[in-house]
C-alpha positions in Angstrom: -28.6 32.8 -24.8 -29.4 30.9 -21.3 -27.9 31.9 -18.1 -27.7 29.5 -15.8 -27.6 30.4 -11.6 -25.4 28.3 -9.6 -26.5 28.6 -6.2 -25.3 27.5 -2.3 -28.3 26.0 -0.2 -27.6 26.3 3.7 -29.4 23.4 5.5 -30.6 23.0 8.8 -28.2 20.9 10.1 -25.6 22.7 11.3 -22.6 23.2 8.6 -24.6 21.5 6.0 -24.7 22.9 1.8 -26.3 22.2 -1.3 -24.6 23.6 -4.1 -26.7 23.2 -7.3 -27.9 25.0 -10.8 -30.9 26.3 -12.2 -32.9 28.2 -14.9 -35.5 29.8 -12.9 -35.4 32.5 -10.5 -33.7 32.2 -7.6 -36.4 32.6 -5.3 -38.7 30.3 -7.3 -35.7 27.5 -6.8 -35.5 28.8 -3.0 -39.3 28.2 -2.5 -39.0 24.5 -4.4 -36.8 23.6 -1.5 -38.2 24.7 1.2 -41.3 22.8 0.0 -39.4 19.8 0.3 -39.2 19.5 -3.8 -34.7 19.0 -4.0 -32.0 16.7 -3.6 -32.7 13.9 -1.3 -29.8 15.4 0.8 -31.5 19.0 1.4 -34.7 17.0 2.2 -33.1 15.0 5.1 -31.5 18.2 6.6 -34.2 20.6 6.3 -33.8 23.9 4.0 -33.0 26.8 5.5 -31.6 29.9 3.4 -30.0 30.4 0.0 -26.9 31.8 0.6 -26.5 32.9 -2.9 -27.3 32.7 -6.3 -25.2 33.9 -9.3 -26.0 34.2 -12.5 -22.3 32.4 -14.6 -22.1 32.4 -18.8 -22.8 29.4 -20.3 -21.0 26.1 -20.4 -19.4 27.4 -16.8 -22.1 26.1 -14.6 -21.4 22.2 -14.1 -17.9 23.2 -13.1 -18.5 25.7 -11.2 -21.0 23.6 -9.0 -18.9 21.3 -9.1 -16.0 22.9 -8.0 -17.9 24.5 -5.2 -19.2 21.7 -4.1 -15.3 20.1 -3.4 -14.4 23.3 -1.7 -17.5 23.1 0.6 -16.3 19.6 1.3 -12.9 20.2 2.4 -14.1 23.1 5.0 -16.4 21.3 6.5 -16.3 17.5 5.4 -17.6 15.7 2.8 -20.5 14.2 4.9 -21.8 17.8 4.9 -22.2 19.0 1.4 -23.8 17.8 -1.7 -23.7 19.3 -5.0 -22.9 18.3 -8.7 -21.6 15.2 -9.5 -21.4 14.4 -5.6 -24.8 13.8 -4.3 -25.3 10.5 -3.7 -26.4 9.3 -0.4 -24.6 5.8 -0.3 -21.3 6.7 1.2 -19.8 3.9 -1.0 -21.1 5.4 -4.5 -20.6 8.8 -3.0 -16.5 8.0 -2.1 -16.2 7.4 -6.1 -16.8 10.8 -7.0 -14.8 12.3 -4.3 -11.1 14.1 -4.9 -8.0 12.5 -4.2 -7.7 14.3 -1.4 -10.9 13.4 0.5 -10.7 9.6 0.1 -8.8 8.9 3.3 -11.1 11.0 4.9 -13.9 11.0 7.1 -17.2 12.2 6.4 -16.8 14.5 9.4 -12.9 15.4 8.7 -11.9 18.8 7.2 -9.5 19.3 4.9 -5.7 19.0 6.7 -3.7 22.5 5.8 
């Protein structure tokens, strides 16, 4: 059986995530993105830590990410965070994938209480 890790990236720009998967270690991953090799988005702002990796049972992992990923998003605002189904950089493709809630929102806009 394969476990996958779902893991949260914190960039250099300030208040800036990566949320992804992977099969390897987590420090294998951690290395591939500080050597430039991720997401277009962790490129432009710069890698700094890996907040965390967990290991989730199968089948959970997309969602999870995914899910993640939206939560990020509504902290600190969608223009901050990439992850799962949300990592395109064209802010018109990207505003297709967002949640109802987000689309009247800002890239820099949290997440009204």
């Amino acid at each position: 059986m394969v476990y996958t890790r779902v893991y949260v990236a914190e960039l250099k720009s300030p208040n800036h995530f990566y949320v992804g998967t992977t099969l390897r270690l987590p420090y294998m991953r951690e290395k591939e993105h500080a050597e430039g090799w991720g997401a277009k988005f962790t490129t432009k702002h710069g890698f700094k830590s890996m907040l965390f990796a967990k290991l989730v049972q199968p089948g959970t992992a997309s969602r999870l990410e995914d899910d993640l990923t939206v939560a990020l998003m509504c902290r600190y605002g969608w223009g901050a965070c990439r992850g799962g189904e949300r990592t395109a950089q064209k802010e018109a493709v990207l505003r297709r994938y967002l949640p109802q809630c987000l689309q009247d929102l800002g890239p820099r806009d949290v997440l009204p209480l």
